[in-house]
C-alpha positions as a printed Julia matrix, in Angstrom:
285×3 Matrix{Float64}:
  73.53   79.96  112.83
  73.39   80.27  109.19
  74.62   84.03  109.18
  74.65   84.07  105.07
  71.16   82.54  104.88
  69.26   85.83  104.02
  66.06   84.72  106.2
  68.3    84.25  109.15
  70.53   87.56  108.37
  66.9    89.54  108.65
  65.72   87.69  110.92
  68.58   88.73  113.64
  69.0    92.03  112.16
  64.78   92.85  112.64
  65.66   91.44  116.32
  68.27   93.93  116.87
  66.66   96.61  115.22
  69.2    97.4   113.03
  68.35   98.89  109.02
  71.12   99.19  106.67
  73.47  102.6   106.5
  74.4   103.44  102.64
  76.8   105.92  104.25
  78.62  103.32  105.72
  78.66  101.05  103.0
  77.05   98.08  104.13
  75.96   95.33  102.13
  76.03   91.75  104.19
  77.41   88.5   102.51
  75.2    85.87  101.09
  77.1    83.47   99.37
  78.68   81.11  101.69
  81.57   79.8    99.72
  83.27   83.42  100.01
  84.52   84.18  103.37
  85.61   80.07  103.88
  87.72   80.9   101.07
  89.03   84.02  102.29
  89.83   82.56  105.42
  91.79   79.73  104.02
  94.26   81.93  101.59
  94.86   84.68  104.35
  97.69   83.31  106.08
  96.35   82.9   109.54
  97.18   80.24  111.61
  98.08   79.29  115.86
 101.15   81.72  115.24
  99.91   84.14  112.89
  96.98   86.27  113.85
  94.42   87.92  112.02
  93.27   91.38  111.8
  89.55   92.26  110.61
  87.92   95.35  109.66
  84.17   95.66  109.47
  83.12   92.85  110.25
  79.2    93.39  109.49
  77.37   90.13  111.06
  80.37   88.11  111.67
  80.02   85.64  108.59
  83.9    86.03  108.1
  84.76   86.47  111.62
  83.42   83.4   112.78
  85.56   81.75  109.92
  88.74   83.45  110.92
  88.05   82.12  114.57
  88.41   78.84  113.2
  91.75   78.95  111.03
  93.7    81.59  113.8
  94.88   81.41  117.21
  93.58   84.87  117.73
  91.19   87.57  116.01
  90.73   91.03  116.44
  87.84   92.43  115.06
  87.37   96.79  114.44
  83.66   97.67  114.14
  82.79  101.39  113.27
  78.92  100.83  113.53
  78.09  100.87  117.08
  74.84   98.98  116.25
  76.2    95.91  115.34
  78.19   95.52  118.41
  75.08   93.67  120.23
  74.71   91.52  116.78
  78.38   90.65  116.68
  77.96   89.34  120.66
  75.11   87.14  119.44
  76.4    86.36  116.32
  79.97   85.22  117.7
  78.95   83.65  120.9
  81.2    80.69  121.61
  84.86   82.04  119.41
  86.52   82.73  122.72
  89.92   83.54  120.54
  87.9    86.81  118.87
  87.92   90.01  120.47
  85.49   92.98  119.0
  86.85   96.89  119.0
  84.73   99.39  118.31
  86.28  102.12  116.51
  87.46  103.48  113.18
  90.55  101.58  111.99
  91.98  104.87  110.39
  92.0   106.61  114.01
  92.95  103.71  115.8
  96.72  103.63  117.37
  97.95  100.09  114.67
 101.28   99.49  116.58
  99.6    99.87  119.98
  96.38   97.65  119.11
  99.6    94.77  117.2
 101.61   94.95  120.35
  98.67   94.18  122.86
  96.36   91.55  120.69
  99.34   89.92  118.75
 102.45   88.63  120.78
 105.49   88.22  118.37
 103.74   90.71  115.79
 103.12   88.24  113.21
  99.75   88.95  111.76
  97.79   88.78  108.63
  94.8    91.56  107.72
  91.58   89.31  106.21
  88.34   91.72  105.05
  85.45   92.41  103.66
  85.94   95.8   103.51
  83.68   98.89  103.53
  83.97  100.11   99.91
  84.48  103.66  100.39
  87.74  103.3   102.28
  89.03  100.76  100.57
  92.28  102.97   99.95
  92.9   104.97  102.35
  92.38  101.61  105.01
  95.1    99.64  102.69
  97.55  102.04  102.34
  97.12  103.08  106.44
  98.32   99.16  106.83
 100.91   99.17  104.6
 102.61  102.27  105.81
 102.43  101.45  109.71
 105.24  100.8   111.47
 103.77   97.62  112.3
 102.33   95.68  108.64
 100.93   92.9   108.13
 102.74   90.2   106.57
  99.65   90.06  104.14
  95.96   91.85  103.19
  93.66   89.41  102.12
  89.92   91.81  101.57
  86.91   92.23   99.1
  86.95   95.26   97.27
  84.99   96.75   94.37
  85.85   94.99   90.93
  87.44   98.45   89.46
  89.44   98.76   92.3
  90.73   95.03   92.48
  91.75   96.0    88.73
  93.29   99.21   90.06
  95.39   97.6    92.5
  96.7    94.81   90.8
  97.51   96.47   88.02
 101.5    96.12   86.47
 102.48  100.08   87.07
 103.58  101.05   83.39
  99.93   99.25   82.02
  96.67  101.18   81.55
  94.94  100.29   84.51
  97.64  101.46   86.54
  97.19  104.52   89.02
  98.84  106.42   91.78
  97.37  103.63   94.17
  98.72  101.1    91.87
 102.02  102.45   92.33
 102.11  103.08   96.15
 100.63   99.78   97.06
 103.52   98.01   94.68
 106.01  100.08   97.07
 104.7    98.36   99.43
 103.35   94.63   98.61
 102.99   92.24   95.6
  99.0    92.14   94.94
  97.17   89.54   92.83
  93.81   88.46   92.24
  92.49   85.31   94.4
  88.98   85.23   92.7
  85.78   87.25   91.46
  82.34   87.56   93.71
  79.72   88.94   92.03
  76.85   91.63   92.77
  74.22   88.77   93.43
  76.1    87.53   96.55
  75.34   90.48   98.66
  72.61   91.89  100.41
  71.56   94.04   99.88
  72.41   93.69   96.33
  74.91   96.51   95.09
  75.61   98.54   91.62
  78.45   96.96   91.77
  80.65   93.5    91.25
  83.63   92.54   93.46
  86.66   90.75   94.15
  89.13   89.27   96.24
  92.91   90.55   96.33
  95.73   89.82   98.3
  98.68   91.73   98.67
 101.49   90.13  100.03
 104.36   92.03  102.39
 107.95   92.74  100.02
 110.77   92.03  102.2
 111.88   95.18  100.21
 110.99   97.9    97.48
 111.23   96.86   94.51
 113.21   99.4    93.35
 115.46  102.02   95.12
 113.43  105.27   95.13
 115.92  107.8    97.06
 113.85  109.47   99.31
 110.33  108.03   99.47
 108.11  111.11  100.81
 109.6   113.13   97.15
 108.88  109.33   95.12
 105.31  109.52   96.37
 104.78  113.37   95.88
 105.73  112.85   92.58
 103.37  109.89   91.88
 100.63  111.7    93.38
 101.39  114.44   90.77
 101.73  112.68   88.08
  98.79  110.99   88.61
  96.37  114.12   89.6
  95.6   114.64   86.08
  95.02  111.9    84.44
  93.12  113.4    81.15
  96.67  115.29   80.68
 100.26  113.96   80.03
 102.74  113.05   83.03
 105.11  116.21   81.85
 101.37  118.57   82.31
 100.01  117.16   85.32
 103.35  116.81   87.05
 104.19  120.87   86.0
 100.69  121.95   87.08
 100.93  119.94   90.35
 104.03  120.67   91.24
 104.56  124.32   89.91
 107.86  122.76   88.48
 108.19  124.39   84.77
 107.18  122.03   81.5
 110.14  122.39   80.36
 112.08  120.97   83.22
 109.75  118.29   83.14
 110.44  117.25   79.66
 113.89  117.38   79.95
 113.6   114.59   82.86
 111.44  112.52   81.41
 113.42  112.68   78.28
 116.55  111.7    80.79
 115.05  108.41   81.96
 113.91  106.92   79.13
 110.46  108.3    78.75
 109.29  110.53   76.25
 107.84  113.63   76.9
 104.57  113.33   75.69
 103.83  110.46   77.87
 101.18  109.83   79.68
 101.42  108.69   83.23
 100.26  105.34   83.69
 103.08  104.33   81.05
 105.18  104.96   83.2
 106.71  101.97   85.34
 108.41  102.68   89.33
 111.59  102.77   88.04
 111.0   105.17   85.74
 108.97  107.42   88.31
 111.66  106.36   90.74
 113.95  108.3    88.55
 112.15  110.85   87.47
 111.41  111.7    91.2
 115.63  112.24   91.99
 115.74  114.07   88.84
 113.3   116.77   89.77
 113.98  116.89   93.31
 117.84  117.15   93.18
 118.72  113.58   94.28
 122.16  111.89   94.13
């Protein structure tokens, strides 16, 4: 079954009944070169599992099944659960969840589908949680060794951004906590339907073994970044005062302390330089 052959993708969705939800995001693969790429770079393999989330028609899932002893797939849209059974007849190593990854129990669902815990997270993912799905990975007590997924172009740029650069955000930040993210390769709007407003690409962000740089006490590093961040039209000293109802001037004076100046604006600022600004405001050792 040519599941990115457009005639065949209507042809089983019209058989299913099942119309496109914008809400949800959904806009099917068409180019087959895509997911046989993202399957190869994701990691998987007969010890290393692979984690999916929305898995649409299966184009990627059925690709996964082929490179990993084992694949657990988390659909949201109850509608395409009878697709996926047609769709992914014959992968005995895939097993479909239905359910919202960000309310799902992670440790629990690692423990039961993937003995040993070594597993690798390989996506297409539905745009408007891109975020919020990455950083629920990366801060589970359970992460993968690696996030292999399609986002939106902006966001790709987001993400892998060098914190300290101008395309460098609170996300950008967080996730470098976390991982080491580059850019595997660009898919454009044409290769979806339906087509979106939008291009894409795919990122992978790759486990640290540790931070890269000692940040004291992480829940005060991250409330600062999210400050510092909330404004981004103002200067790191304004939206970090006006966030955090800490006074400019105290703000200056820490900035000034590690190495910044005062007038800077946030996304100049690299993790080590947050880092410290973090212990300065919040009375760390």
């Amino acid at each position: 079954m040519e599941l990115s052959n457009p005639a065949v993708m209507q042809a089983v969705l019209k058989k299913h009944g099942f119309t496109f939800s914008k809400a949800l995001g959904q806009n099917f693969l068409t180019d087959p070169t895509v997911c046989p790429r993202m399957a190869a770079s994701c990691g998987a393999s007969d010890g290393v599992g692979v984690l999916e989330v929305g898995p649409g028609l299966g184009v990627l899932t059925r690709e996964l099944s082929a490179a990993a002893a084992r694949v657990v797939t988390v659909e949201l849209d109850a509608r395409l659960l009878p697709v996926l059974a047609e769709t992914l007849d014959g992968c005995g190593n895939v097993q479909v969840i239905h359910g919202d990854i960000l309310k799902l129990d992670l440790p629990a669902l690692v423990r039961a589908h993937f003995p040993g815990g070594r597993y690798v997270v390989c996506a297409n993912l539905p745009y408007y949680i891109t975020s919020p799905v990455i950083m629920h990975l990366l801060e589970s007590e359970t992460p993968p060794e690696a996030i292999t997924v399609m986002v939106q172009k902006e966001v790709a740029d987001r993400l892998c951004a060098v914190p300290g650069t101008k395309d460098a955000g609170a996300v950008t930040v967080c996730v470098d906590y976390y991982a080491a993210a580059q850019k595997l390769f660009p898919v454009p709007k044409g290769s979806f339907y339906p087509v979106p407003k939008v291009d894409s690409a795919v990122i992978q962000l790759k486990k640290r073994p540790a931070p890269p740089v000692d940040v004291g006490d992480k829940e005060a590093f991250f409330r600062l970044v999210k400050a510092a961040f909330a404004q981004r039209r103002k200067t790191a000293c304004n939206s970090v005062s006006n966030t955090l109802g800490i006074p400019k001037a105290d703000v200056a004076a820490a900035l000034t302390a590690v190495g910044a100046d005062e007038n800077a604006r946030s996304e100049t600022l690299t993790t080590a330089q947050l880092a410290a600004l973090a212990k300065a405001l919040f009375n760390e050792e």
